[in-house]
PAZAPA-4460 file (N, C-alpha, C; in steps of 0.05 Angstrom, whole numbers, plus 32768, in hexadecimal, padded with zeros to 4 digits):
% residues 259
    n_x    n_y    n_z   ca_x   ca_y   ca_z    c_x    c_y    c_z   seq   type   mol
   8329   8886   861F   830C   8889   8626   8307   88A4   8634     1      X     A
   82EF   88B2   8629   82EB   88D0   8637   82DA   88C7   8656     2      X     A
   82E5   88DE   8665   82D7   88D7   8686   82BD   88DB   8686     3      X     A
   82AC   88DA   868C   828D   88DB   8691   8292   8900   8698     4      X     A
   8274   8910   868F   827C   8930   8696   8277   892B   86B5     5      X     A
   8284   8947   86C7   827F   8947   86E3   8268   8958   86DD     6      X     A
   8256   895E   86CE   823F   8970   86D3   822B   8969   86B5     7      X     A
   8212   8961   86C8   81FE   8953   86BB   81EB   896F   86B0     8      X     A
   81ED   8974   8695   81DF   898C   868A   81C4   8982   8682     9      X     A
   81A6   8994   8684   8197   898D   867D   8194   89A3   8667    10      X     A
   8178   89A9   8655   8174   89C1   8641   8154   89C5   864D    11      X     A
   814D   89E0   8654   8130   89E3   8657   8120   89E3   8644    12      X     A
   8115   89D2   8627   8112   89DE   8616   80F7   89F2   860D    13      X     A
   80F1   89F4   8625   80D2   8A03   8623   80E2   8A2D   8621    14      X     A
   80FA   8A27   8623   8103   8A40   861C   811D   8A41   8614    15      X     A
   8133   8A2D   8611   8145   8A34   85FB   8130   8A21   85DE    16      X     A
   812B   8A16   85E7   8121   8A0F   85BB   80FD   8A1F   85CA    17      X     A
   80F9   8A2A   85CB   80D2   8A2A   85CB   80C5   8A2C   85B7    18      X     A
   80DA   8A32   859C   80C9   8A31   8582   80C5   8A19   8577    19      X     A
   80D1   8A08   8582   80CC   89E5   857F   80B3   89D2   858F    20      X     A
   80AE   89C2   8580   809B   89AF   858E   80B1   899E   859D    21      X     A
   80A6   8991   85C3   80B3   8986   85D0   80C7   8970   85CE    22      X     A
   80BD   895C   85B1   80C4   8947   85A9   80DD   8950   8593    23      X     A
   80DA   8968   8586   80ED   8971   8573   8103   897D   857D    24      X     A
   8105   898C   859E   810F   8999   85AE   811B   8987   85BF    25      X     A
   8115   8965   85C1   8128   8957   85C8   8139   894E   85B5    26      X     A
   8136   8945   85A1   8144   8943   8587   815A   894D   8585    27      X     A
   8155   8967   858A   816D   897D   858B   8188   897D   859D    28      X     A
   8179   897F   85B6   817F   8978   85CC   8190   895F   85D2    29      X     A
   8184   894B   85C2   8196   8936   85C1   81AE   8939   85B2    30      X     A
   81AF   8942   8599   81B8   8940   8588   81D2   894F   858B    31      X     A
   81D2   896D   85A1   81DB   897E   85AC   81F2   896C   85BB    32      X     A
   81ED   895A   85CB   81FE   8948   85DC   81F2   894C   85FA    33      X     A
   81E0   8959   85FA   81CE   8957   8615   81C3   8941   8623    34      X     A
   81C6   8934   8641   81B8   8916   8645   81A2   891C   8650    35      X     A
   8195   8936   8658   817A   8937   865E   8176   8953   8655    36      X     A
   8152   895A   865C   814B   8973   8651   8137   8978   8667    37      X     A
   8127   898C   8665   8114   8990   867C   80F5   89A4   8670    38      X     A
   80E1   89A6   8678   80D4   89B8   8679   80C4   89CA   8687    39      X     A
   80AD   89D8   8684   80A1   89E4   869A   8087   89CF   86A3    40      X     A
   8070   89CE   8687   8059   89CA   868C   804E   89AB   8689    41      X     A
   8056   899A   8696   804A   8982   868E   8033   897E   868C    42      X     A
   8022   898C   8690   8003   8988   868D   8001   8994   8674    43      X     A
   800A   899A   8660   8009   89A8   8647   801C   8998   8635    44      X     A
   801C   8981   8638   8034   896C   8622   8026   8959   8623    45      X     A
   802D   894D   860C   802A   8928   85FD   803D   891F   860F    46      X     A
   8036   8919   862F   804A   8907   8640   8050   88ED   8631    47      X     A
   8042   88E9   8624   8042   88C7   8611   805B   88C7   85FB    48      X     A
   8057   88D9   85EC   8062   88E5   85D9   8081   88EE   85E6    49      X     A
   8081   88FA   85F8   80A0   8905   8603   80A9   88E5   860F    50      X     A
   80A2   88D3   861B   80AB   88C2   8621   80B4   88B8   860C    51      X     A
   80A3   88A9   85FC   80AA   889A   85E7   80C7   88B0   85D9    52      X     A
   80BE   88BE   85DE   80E0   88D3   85D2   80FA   88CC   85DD    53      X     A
   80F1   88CE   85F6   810C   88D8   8612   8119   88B7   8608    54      X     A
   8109   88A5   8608   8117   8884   8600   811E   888A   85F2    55      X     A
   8119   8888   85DA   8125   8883   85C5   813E   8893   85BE    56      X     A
   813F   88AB   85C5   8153   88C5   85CD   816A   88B7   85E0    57      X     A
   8162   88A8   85F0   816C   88AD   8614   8177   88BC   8621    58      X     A
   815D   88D0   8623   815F   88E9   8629   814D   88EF   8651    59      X     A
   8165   88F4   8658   8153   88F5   8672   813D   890D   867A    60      X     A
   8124   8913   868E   8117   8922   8691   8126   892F   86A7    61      X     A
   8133   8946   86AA   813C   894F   86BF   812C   8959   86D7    62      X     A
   8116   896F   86CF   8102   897B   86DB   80EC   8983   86CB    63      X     A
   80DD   8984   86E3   80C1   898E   86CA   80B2   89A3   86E7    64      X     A
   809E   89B1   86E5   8099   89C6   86F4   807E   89B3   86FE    65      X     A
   8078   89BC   871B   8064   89B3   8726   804D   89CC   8724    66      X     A
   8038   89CA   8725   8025   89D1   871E   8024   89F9   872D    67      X     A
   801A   8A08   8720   801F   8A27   8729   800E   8A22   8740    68      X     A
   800E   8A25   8756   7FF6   8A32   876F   8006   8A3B   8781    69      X     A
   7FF9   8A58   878D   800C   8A5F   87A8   8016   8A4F   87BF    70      X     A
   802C   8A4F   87CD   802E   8A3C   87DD   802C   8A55   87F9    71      X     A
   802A   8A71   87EF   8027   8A80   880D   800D   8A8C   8819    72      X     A
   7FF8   8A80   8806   7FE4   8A81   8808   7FD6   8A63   880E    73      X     A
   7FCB   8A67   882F   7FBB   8A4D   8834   7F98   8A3F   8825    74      X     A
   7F92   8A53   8821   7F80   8A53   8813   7F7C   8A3F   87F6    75      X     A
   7F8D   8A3F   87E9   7F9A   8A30   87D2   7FAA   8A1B   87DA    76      X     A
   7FB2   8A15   87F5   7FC2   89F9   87F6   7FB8   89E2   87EC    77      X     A
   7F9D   89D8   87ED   7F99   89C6   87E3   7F96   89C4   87C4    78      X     A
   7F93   89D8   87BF   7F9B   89D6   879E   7FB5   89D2   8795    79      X     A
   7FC9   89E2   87A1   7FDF   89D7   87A0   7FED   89BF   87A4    80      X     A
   7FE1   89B1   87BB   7FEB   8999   87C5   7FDD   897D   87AC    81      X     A
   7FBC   8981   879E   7FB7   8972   8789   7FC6   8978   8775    82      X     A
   7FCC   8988   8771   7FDD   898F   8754   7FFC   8988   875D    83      X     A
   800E   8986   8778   801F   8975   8774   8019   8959   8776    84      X     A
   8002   8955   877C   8005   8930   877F   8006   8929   875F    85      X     A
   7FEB   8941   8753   7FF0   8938   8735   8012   8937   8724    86      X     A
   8022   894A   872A   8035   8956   871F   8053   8939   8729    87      X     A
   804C   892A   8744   805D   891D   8747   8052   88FB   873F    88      X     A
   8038   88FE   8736   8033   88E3   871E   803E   88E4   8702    89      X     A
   803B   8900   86FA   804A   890A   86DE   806D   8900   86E5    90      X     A
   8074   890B   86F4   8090   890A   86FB   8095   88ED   8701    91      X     A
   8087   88DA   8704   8087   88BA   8709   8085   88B0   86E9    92      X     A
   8079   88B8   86DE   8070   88B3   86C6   808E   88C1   86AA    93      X     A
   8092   88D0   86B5   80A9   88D9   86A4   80C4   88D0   86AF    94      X     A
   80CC   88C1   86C6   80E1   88BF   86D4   80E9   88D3   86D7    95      X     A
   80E3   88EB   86ED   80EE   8902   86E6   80F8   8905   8708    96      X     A
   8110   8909   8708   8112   890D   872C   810D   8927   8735    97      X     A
   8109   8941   8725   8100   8959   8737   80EC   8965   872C    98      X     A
   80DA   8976   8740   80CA   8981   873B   80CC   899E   874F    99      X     A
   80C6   89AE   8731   80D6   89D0   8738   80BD   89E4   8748   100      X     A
   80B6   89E3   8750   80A3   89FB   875D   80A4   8A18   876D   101      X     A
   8098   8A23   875C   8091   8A3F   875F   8084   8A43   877F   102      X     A
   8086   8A59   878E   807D   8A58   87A9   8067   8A6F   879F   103      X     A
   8069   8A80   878E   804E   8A89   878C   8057   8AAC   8796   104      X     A
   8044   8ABA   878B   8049   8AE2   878E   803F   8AE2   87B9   105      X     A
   8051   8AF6   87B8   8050   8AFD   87D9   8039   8B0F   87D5   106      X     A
   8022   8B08   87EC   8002   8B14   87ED   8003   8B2F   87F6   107      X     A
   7FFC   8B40   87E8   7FFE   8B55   87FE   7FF4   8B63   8810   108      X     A
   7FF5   8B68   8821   7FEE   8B70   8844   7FF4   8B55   8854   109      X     A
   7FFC   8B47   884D   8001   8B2B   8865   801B   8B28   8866   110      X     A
   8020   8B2A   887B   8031   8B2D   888D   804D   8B14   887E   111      X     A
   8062   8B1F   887A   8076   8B0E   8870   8078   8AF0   8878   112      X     A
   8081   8AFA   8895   8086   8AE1   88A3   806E   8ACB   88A6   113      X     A
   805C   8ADB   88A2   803B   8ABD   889E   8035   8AB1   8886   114      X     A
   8046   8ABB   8871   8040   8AAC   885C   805A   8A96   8857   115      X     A
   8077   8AA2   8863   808A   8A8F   886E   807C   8A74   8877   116      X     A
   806D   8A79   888D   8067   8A61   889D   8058   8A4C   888A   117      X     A
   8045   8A62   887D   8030   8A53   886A   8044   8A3D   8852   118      X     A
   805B   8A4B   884B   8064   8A3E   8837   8070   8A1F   883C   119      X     A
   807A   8A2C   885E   8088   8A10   8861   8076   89FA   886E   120      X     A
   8058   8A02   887F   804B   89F4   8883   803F   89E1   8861   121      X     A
   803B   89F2   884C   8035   89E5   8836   804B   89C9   8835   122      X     A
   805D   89D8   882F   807C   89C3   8828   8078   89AA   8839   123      X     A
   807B   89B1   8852   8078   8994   8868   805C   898C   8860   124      X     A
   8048   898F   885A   802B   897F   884E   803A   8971   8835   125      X     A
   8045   897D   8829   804E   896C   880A   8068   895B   880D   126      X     A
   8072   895A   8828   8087   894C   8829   8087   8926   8825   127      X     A
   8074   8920   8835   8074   8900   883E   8062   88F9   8815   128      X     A
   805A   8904   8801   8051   88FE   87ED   806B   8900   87DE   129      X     A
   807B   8910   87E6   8091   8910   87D7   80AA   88FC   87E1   130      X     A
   80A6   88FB   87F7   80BA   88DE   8805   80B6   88CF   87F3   131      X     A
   8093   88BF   87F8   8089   88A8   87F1   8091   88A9   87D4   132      X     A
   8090   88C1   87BC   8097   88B9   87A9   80B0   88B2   879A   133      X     A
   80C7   88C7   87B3   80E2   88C6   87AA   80E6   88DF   878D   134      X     A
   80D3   88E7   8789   80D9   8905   877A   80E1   891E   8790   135      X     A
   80EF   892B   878D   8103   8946   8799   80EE   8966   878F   136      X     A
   80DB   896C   879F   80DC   898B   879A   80EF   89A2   87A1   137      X     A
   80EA   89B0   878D   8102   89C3   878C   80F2   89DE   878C   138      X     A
   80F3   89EE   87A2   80E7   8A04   87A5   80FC   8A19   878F   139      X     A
   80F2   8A2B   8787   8101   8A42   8777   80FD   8A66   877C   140      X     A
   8114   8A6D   878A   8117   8A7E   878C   810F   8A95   8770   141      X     A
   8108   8AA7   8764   810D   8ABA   8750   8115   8AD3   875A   142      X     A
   811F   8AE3   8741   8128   8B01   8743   810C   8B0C   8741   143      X     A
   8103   8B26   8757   80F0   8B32   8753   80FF   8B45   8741   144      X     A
   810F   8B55   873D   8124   8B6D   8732   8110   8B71   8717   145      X     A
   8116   8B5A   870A   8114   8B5F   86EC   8102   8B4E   86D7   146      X     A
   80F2   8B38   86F2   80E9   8B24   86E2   80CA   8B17   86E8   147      X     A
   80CB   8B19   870B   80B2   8B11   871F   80B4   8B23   872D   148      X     A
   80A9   8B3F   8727   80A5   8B53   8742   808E   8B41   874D   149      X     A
   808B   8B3E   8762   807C   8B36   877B   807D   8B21   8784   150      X     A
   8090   8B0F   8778   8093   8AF1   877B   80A5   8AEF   879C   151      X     A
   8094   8ADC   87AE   8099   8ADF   87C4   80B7   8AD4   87D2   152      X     A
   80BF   8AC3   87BE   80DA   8AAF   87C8   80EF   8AC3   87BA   153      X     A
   8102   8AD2   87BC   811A   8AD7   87B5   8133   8ACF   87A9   154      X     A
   813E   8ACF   87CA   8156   8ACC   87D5   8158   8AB0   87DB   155      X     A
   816C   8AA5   87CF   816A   8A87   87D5   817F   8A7D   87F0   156      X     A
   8183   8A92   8802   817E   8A8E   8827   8179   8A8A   8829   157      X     A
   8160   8A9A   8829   8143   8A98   882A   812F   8A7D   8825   158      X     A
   813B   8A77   880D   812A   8A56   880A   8145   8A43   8817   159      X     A
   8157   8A3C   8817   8164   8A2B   882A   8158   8A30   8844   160      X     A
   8156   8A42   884E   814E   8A41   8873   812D   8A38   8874   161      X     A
   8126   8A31   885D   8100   8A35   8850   8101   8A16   8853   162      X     A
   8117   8A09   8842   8117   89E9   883F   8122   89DA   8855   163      X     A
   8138   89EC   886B   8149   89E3   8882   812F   89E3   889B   164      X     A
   8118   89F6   8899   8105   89F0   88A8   80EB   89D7   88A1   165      X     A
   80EC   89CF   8884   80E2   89BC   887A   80E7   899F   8884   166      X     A
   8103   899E   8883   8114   8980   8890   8107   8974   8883   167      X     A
   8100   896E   885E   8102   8959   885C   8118   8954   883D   168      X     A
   8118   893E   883B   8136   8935   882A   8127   893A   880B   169      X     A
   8111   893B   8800   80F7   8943   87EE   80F5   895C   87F2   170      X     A
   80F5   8974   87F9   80F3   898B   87F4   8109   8993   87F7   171      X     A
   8117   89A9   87E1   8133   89B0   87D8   812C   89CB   87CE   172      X     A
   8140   89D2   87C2   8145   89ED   87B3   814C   89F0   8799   173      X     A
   813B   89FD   877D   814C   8A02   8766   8157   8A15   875D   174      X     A
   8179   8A19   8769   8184   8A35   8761   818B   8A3A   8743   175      X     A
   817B   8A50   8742   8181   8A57   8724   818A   8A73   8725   176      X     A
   81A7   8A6F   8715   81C7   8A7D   871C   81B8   8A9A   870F   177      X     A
   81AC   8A9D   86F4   81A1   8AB6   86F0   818D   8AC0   8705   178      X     A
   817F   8AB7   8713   8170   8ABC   8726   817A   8AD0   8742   179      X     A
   8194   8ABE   8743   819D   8AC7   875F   81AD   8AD1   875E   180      X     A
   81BF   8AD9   8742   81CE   8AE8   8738   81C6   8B10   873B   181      X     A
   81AD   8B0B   8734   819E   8B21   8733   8195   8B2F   8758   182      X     A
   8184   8B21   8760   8182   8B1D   877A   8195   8B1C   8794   183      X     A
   81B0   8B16   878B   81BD   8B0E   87A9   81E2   8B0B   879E   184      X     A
   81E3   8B04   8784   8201   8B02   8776   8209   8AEF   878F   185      X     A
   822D   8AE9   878B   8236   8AE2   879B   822A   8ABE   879E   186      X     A
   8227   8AB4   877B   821E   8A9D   877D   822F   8A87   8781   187      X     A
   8244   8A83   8771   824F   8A6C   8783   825A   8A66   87A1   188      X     A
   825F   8A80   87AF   825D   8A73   87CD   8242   8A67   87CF   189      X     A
   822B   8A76   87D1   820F   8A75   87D0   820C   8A55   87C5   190      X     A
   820A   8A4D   87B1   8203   8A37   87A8   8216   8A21   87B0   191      X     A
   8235   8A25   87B5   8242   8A0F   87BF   823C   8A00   87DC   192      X     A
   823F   8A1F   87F0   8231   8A1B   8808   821E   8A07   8811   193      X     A
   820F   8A08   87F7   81F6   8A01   87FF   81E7   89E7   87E6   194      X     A
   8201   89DC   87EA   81F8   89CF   87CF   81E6   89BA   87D1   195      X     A
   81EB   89AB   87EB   81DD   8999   87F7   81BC   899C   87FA   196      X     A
   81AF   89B4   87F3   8195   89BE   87F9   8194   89BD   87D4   197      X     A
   81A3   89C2   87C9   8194   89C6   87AF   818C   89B5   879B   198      X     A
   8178   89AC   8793   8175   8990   8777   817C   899B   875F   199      X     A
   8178   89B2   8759   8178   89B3   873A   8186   89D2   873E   200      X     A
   818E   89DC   8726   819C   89F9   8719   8194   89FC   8704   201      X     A
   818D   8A13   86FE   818A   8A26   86DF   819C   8A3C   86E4   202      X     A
   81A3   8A3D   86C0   81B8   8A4D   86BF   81B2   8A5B   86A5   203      X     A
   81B2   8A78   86A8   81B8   8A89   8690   81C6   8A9F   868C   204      X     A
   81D0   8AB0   867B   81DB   8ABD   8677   81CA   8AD6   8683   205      X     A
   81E1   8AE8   8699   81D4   8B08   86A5   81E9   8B1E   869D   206      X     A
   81D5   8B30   868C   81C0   8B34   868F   81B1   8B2D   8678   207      X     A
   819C   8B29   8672   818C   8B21   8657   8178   8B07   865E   208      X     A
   8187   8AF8   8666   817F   8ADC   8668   8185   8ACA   8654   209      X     A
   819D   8AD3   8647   81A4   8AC7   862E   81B7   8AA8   862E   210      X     A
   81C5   8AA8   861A   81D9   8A90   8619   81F2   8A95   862E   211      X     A
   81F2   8A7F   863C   8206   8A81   8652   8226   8A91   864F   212      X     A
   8229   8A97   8636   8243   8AA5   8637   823D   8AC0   8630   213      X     A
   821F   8ACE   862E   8223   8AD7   862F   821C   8AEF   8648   214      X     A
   822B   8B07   865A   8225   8B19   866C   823C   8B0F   867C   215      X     A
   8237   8B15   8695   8245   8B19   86AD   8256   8B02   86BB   216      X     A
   823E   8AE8   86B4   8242   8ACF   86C8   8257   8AC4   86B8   217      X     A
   8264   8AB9   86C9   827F   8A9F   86BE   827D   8A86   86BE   218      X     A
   8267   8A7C   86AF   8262   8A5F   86A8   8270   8A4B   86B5   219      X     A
   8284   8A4C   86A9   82A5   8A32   86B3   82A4   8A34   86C7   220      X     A
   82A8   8A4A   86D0   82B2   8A56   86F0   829B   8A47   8704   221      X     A
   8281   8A4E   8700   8273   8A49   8704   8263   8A1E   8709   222      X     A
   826A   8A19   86EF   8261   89FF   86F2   827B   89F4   86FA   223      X     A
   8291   89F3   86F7   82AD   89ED   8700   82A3   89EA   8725   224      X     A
   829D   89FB   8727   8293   8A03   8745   827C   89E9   875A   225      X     A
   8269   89E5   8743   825A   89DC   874D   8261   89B3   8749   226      X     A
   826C   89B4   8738   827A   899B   872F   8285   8996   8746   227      X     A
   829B   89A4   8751   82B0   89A3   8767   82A3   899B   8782   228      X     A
   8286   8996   8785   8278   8991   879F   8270   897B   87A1   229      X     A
   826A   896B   8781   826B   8951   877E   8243   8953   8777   230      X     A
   8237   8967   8774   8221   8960   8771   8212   8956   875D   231      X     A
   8201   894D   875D   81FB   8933   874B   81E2   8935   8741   232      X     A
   81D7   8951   873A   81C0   8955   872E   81C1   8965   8716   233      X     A
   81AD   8970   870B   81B6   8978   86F2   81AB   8996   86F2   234      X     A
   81C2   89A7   86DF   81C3   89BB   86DB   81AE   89C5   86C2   235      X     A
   819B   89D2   86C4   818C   89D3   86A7   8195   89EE   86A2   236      X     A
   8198   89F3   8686   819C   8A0D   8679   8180   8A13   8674   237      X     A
   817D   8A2F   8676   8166   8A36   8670   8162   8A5B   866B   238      X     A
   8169   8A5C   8657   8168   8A74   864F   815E   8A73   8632   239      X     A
   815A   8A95   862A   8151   8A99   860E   8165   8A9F   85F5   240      X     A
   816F   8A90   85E5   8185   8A8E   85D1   8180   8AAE   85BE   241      X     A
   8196   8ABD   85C5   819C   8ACF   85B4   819B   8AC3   858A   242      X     A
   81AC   8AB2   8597   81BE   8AA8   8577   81A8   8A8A   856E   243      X     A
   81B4   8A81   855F   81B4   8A64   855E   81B2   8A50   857A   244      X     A
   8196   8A4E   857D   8193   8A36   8597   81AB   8A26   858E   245      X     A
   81A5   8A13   8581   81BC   89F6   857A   81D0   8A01   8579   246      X     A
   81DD   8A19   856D   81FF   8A18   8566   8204   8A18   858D   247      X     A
   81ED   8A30   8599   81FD   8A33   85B6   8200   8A1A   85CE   248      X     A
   81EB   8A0B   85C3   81E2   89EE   85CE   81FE   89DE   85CE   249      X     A
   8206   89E1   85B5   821A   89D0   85B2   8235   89DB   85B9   250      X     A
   823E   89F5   85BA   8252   8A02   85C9   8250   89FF   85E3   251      X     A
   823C   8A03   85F0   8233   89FD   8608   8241   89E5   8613   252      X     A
   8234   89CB   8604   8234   89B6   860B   8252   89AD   8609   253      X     A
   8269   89B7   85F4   8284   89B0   85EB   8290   89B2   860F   254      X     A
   8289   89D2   8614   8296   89E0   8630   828F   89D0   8653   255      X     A
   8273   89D2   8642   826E   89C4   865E   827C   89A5   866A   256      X     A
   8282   8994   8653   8289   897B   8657   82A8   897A   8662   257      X     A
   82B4   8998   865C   82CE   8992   866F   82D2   89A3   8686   258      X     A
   82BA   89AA   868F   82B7   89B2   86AE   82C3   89A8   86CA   259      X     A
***
């Protein structure tokens, strides 16, 4: 009998398949040997339609993105805060345990440290909605370098000491290894450290943003790493396929299972 994998892979398919419709892009996905998949925009899908899929598939929803609004700008909190209540009915509705969010571009002339406060005052307003529901936000650091010049979250220190002032067990971190690869290197201390703060990981190949074997990063090395902490959420790939989505899907998937 083969052991169950120690690392639960998801597929983003709103950017390894995006030339696919959602329902055809789980198909794949399944077919690949993947047990869940993820996307960005739930307000832009046949939620009806992906469900009826994900069953019949049994295909789990890993993550899906909570709605874009700044979180360092107070002005917009309440937009933000309806668009997560909306985003964590979607996430009830899809069985989905995380929801990924963007903190939004750093304003300029205001003072760093006040839009800090603003972010985490946001977070603790969205905490007790996210208790009550038992869905996990995952704040996300990005690379400004090469991808979000002005995007205010970084360094994912930075968002650990962001969520460690939060205190609550519902707001977390999504390190994504191309992200912080770019930004800060030096990821698996970084991510092991701190594994306990993080719900979810994206992973792609640097530099490009391509298929995980290919550039700098050491995949194995890498999820080998994160396996070894015992964490129990899922890793989404999420990059743009040089080659053949499916042939790399499925190389992917051969490697990853003996992690």
């Amino acid at each position: 009998m083969n052991s169950p994998a120690r690392l639960k892979a998801s597929v983003c398919v709103d950017a390894v398949l995006e030339n696919l419709s959602t329902v055809d892009a789980m198909k794949l996905v399944a077919d690949c040997g993947y047990p869940a998949f993820e996307f960005w925009k739930w307000w832009d899908k046949d939620l009806d339609a992906i469900n009826q899929a994900r069953e019949e598939l049994q295909l789990q929803v890993a993550a899906v993105c909570t709605k874009f609004v700044s979180l360092v700008d107070p002005d917009v909190r309440a937009e933000y805060l309806a668009g997560l209540k909306e985003s964590i009915a979607a996430a009830g509705n899809l069985n989905c345990p995380v929801l990924i969010s963007q903190v939004g571009d750093a304003r300029p002339g205001v003072d760093r440290a006040e839009q800090r406060d603003c972010l985490i005052a946001g977070l603790k307003e969205a905490a007790p909605m996210l208790e009550d529901s038992g869905v996990v936000l995952a704040i996300e650091p990005l690379n400004e370098l090469i991808d979000h010049a002005g995007y205010y979250l970084v360094r994912s220190d930075e968002a650990f000491s962001i969520i460690e002032e939060v205190d609550s067990p519902n707001v977390k971190v999504t390190f994504d290894i191309y992200h912080q690869q770019i930004s800060e290197g030096h990821v698996i201390a970084n991510l092991t450290q701190n594994v306990n703060a993080i719900a979810h990981f994206h992973a792609a190949g640097n530099p490009g943003r391509h298929e995980l074997d290919r550039g700098e990063l050491h995949y194995p090395s890498i999820f080998a790493a994160i396996a070894d902490t015992g964490y129990s959420g899922h890793v989404g790939l999420e990059y743009w396929p040089v080659n053949d989505a499916a042939a790399g899907l499925r190389e992917a998937a051969s490697w990853i299972k003996k992690v």
